[in-house]
TIPA-294780 format. One record per atom (N, C-alpha, C): x, y, z; residue number from 1; residue in three letters; atom name. Coordinates in steps of 0.05 Angstrom, whole numbers, padded with zeros to 5 digits. Layout:
N
<site><east>X</east><north>Y</north><up>Z</up><seq>NUM</seq><type>ALA</type><atom>CA</atom></site>
...
//
This chain:
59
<site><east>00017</east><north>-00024</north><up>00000</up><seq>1</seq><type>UNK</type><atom>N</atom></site>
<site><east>00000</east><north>00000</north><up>00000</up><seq>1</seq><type>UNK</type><atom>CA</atom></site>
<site><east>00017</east><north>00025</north><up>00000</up><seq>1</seq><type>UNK</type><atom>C</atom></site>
<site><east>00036</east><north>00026</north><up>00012</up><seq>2</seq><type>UNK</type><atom>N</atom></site>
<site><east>00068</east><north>00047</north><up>00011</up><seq>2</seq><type>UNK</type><atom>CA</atom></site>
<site><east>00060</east><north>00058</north><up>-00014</up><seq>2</seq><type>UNK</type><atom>C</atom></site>
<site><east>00074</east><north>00026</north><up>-00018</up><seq>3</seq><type>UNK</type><atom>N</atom></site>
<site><east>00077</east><north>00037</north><up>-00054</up><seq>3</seq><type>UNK</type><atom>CA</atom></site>
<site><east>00061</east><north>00063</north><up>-00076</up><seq>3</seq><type>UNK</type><atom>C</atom></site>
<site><east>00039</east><north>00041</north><up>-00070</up><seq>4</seq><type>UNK</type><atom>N</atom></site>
<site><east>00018</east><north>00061</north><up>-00090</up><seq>4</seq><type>UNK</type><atom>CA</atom></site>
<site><east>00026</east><north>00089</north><up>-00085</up><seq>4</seq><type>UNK</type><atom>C</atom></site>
<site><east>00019</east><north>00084</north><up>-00060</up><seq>5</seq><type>UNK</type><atom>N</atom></site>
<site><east>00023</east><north>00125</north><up>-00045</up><seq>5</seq><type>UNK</type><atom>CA</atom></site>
<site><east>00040</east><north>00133</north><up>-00053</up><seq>5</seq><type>UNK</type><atom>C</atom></site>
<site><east>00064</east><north>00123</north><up>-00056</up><seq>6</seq><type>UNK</type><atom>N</atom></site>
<site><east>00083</east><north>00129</north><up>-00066</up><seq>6</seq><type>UNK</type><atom>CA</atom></site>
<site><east>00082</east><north>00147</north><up>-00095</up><seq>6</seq><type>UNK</type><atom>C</atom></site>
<site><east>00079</east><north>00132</north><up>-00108</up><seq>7</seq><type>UNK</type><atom>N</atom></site>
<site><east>00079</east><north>00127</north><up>-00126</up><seq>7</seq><type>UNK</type><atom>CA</atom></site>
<site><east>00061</east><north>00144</north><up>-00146</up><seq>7</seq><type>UNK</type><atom>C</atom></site>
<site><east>00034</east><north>00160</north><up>-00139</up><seq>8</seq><type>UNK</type><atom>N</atom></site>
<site><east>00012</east><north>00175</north><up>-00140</up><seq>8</seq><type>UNK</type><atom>CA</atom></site>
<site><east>00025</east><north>00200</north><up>-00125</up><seq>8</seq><type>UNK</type><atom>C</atom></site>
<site><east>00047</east><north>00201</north><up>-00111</up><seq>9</seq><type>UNK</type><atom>N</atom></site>
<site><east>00056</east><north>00225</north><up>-00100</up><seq>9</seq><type>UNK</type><atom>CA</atom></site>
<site><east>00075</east><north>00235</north><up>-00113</up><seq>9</seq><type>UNK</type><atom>C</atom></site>
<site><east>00089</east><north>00218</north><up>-00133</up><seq>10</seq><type>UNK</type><atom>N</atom></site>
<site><east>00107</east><north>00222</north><up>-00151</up><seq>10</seq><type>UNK</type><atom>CA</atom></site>
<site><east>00093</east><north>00236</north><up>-00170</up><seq>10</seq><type>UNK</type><atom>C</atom></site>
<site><east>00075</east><north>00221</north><up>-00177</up><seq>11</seq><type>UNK</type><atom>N</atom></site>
<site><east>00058</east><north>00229</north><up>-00205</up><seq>11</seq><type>UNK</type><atom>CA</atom></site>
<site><east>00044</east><north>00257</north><up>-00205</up><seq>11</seq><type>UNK</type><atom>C</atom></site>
<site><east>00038</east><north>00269</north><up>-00185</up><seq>12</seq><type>UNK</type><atom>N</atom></site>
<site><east>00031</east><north>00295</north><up>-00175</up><seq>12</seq><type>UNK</type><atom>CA</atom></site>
<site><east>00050</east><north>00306</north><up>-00183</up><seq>12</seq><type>UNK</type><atom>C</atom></site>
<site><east>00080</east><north>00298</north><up>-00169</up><seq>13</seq><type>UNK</type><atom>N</atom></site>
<site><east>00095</east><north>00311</north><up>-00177</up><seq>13</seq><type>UNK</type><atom>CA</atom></site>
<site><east>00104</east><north>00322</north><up>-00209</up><seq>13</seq><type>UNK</type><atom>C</atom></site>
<site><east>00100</east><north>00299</north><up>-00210</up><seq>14</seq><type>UNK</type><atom>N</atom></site>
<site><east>00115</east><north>00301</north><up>-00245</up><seq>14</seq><type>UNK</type><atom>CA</atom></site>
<site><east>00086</east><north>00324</north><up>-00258</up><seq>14</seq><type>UNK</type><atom>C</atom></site>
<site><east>00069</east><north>00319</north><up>-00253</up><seq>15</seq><type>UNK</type><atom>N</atom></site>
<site><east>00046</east><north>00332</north><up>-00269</up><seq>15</seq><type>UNK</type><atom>CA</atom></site>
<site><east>00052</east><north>00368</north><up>-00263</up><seq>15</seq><type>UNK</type><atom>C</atom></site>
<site><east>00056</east><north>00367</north><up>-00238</up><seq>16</seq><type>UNK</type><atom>N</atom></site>
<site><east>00059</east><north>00403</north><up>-00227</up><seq>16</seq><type>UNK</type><atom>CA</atom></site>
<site><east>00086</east><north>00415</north><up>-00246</up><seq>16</seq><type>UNK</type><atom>C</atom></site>
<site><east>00106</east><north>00399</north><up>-00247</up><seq>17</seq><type>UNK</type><atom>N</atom></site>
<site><east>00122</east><north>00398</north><up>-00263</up><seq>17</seq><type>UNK</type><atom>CA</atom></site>
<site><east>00122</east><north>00410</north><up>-00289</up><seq>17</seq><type>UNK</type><atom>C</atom></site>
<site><east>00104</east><north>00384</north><up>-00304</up><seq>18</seq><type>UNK</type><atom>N</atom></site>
<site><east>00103</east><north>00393</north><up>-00335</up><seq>18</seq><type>UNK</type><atom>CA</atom></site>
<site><east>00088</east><north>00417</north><up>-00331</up><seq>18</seq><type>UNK</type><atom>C</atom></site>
<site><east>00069</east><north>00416</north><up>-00317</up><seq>19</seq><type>UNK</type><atom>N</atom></site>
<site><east>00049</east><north>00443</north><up>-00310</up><seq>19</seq><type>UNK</type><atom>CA</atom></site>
<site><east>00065</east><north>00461</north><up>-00307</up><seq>19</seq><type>UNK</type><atom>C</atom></site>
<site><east>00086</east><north>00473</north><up>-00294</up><seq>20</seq><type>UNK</type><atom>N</atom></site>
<site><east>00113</east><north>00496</north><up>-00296</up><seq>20</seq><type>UNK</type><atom>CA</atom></site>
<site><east>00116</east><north>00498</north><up>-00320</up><seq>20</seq><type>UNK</type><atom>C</atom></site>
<site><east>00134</east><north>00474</north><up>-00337</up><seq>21</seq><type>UNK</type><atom>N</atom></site>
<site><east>00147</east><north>00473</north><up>-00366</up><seq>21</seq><type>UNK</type><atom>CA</atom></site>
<site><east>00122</east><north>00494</north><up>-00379</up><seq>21</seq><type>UNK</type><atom>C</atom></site>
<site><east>00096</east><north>00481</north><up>-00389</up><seq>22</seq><type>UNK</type><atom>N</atom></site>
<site><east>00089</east><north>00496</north><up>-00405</up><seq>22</seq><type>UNK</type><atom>CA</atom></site>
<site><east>00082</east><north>00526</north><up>-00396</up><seq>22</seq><type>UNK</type><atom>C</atom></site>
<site><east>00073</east><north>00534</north><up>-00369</up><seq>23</seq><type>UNK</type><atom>N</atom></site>
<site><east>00073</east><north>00555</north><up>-00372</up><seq>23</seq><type>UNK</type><atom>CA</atom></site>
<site><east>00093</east><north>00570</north><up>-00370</up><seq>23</seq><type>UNK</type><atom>C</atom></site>
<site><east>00100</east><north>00603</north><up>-00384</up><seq>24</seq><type>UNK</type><atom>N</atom></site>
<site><east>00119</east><north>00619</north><up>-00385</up><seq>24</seq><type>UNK</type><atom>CA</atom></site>
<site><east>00132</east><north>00628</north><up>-00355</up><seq>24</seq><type>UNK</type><atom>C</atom></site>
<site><east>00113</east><north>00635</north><up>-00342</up><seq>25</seq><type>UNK</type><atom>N</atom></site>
<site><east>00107</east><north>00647</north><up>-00313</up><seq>25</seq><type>UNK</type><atom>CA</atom></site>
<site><east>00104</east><north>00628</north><up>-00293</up><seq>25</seq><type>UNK</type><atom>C</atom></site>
<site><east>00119</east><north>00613</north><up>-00276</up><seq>26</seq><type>UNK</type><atom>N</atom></site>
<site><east>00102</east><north>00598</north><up>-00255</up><seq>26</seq><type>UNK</type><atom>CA</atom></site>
<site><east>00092</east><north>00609</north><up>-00235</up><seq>26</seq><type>UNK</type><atom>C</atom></site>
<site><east>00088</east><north>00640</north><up>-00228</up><seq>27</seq><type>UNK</type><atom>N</atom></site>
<site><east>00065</east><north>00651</north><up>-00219</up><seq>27</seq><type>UNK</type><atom>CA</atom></site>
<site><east>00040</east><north>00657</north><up>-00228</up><seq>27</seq><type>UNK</type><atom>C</atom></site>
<site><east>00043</east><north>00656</north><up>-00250</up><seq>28</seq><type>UNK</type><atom>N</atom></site>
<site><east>00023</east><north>00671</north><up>-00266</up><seq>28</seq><type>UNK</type><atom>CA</atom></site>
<site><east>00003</east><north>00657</north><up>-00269</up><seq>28</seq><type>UNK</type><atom>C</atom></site>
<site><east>-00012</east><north>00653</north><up>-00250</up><seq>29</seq><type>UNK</type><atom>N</atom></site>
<site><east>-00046</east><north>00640</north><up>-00249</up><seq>29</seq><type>UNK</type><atom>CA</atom></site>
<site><east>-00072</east><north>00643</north><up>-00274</up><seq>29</seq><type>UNK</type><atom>C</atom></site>
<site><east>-00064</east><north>00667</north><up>-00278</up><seq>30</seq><type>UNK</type><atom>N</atom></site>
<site><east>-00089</east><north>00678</north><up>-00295</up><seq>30</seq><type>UNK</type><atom>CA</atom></site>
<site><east>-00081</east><north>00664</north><up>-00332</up><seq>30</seq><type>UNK</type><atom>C</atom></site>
<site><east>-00057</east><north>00667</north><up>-00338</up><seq>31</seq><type>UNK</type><atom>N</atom></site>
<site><east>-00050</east><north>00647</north><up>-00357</up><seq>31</seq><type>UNK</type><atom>CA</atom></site>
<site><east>-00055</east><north>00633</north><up>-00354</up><seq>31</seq><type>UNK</type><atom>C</atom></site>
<site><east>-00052</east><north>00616</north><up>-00341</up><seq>32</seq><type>UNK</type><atom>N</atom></site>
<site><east>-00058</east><north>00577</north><up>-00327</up><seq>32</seq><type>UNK</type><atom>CA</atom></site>
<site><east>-00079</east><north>00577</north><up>-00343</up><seq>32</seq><type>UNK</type><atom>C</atom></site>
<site><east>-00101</east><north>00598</north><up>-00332</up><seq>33</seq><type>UNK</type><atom>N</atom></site>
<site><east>-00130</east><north>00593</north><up>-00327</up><seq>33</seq><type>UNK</type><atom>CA</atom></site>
<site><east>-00142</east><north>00596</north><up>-00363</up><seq>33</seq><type>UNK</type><atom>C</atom></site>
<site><east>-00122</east><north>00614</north><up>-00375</up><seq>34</seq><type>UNK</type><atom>N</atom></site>
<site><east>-00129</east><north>00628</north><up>-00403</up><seq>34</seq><type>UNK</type><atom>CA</atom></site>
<site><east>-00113</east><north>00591</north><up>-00420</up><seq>34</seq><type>UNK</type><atom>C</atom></site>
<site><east>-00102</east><north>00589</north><up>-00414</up><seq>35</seq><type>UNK</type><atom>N</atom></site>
<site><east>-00092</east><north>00560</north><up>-00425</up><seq>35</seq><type>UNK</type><atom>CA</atom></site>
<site><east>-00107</east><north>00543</north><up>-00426</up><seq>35</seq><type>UNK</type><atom>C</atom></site>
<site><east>-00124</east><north>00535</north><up>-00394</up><seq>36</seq><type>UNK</type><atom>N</atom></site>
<site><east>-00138</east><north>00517</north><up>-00395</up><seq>36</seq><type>UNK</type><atom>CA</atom></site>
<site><east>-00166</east><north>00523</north><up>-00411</up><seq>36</seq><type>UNK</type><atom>C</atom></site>
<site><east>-00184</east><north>00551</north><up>-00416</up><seq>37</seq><type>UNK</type><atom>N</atom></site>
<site><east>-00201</east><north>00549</north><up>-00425</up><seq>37</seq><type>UNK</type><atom>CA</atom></site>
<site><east>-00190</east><north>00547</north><up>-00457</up><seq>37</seq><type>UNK</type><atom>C</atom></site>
<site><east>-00166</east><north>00549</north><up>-00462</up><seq>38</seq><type>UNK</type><atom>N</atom></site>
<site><east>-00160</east><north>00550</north><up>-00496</up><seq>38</seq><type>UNK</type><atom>CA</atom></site>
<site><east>-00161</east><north>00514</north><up>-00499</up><seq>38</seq><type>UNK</type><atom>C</atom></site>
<site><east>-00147</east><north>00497</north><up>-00476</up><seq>39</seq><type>UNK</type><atom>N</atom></site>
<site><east>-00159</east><north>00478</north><up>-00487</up><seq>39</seq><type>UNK</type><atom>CA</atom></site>
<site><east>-00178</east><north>00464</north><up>-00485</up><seq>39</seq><type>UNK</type><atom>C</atom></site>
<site><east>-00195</east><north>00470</north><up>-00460</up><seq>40</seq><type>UNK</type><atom>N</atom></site>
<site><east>-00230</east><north>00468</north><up>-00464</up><seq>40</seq><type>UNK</type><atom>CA</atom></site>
<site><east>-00235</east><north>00463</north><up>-00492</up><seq>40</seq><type>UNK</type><atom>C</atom></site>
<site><east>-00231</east><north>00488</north><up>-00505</up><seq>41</seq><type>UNK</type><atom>N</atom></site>
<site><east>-00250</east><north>00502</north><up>-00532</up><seq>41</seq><type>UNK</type><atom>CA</atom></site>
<site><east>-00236</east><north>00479</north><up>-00554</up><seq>41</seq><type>UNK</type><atom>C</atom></site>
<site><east>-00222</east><north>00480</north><up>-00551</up><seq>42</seq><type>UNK</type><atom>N</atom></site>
<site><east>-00205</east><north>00467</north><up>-00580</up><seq>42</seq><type>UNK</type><atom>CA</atom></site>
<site><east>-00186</east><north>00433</north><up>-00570</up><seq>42</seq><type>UNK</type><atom>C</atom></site>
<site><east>-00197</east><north>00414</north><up>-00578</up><seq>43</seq><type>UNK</type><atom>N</atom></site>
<site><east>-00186</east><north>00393</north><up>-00562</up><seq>43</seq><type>UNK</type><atom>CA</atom></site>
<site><east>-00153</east><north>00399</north><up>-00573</up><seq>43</seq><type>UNK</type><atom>C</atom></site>
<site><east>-00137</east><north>00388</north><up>-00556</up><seq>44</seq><type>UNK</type><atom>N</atom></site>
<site><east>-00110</east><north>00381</north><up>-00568</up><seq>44</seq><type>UNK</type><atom>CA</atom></site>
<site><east>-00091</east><north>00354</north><up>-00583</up><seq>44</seq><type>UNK</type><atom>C</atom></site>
<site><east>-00084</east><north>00358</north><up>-00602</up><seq>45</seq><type>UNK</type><atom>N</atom></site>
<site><east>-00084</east><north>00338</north><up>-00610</up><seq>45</seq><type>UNK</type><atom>CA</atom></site>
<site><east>-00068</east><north>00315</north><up>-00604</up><seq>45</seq><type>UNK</type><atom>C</atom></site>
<site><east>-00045</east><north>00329</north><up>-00584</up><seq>46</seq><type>UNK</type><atom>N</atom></site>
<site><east>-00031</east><north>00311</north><up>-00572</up><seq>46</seq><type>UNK</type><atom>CA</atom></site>
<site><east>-00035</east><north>00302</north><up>-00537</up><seq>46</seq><type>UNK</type><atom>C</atom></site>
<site><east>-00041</east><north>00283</north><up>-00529</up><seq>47</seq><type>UNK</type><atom>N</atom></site>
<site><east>-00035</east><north>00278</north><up>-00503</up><seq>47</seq><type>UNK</type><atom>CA</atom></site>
<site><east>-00021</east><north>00297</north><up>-00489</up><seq>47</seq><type>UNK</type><atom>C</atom></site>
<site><east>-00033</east><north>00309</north><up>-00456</up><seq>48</seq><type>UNK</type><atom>N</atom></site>
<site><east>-00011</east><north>00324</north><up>-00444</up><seq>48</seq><type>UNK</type><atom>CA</atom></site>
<site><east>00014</east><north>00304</north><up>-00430</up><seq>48</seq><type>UNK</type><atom>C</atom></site>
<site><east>00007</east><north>00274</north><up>-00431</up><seq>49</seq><type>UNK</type><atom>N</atom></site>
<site><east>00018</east><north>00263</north><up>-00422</up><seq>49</seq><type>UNK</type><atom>CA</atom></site>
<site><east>00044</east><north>00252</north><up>-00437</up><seq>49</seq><type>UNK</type><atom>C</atom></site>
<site><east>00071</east><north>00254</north><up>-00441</up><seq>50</seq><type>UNK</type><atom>N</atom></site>
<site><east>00097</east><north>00253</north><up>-00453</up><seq>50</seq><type>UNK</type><atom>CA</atom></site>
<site><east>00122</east><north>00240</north><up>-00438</up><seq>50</seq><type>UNK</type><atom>C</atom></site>
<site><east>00125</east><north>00219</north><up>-00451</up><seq>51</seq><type>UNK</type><atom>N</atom></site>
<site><east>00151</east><north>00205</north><up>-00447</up><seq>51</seq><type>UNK</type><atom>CA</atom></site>
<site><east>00173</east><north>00229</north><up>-00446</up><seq>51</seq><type>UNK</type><atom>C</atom></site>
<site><east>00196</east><north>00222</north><up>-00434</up><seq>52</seq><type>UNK</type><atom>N</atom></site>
<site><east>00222</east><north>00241</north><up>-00431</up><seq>52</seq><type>UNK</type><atom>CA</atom></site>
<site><east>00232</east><north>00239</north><up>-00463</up><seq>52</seq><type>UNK</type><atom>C</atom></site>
<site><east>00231</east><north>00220</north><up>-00473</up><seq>53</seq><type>UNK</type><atom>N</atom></site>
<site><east>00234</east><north>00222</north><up>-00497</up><seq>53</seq><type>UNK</type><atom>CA</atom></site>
<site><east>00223</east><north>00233</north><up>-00525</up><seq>53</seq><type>UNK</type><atom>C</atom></site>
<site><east>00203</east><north>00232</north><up>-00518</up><seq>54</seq><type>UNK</type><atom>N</atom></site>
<site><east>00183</east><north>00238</north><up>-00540</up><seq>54</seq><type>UNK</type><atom>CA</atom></site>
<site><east>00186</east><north>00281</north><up>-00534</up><seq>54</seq><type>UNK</type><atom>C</atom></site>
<site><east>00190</east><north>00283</north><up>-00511</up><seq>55</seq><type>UNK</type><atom>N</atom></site>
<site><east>00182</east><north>00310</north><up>-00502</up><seq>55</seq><type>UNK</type><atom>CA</atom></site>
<site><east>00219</east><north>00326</north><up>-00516</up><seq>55</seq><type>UNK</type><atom>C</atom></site>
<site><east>00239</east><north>00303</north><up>-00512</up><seq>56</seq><type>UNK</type><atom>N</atom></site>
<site><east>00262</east><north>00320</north><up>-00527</up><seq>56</seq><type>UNK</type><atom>CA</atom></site>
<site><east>00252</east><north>00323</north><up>-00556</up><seq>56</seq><type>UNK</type><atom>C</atom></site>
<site><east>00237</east><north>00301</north><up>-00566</up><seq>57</seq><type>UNK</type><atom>N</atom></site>
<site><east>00250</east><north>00318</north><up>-00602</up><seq>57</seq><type>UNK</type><atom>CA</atom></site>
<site><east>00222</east><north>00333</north><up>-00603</up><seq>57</seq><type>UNK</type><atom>C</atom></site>
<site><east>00207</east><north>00342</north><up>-00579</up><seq>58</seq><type>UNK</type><atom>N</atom></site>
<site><east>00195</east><north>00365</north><up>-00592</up><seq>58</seq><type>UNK</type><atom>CA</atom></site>
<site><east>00206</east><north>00401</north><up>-00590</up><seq>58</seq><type>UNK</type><atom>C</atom></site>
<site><east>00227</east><north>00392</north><up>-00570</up><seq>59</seq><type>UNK</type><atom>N</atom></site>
<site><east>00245</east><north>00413</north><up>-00563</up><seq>59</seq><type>UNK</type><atom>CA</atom></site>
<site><east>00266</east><north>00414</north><up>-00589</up><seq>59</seq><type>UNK</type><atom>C</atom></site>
//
């Protein structure tokens, strides 16, 4: 049971994370919020979810 916890506490992590990467600002709340309704409106076509690899050759 550790584990899982573990493991789901990681994954928070990593998500707050990529959540920094894309935004410019990691204060900047009101972006966040202008991001998330841009992808409300318009699905995206890629998963936010990204291998370490897949995420270099888009850099």
């Amino acid at each position: 049971m550790a584990r899982i916890i573990k493991s789901v506490k990681t994954n928070k992590i990593s998500i707050q994370k990529r959540l920094q990467d894309l935004l410019p600002h990691r204060h900047c709340s009101i972006d966040f919020r202008r991001r998330e309704r841009a992808m409300q409106k318009k699905p995206h076509p890629q998963p936010i979810k990204m291998s370490s690899q897949e995420r270099r050759k888009h850099h």
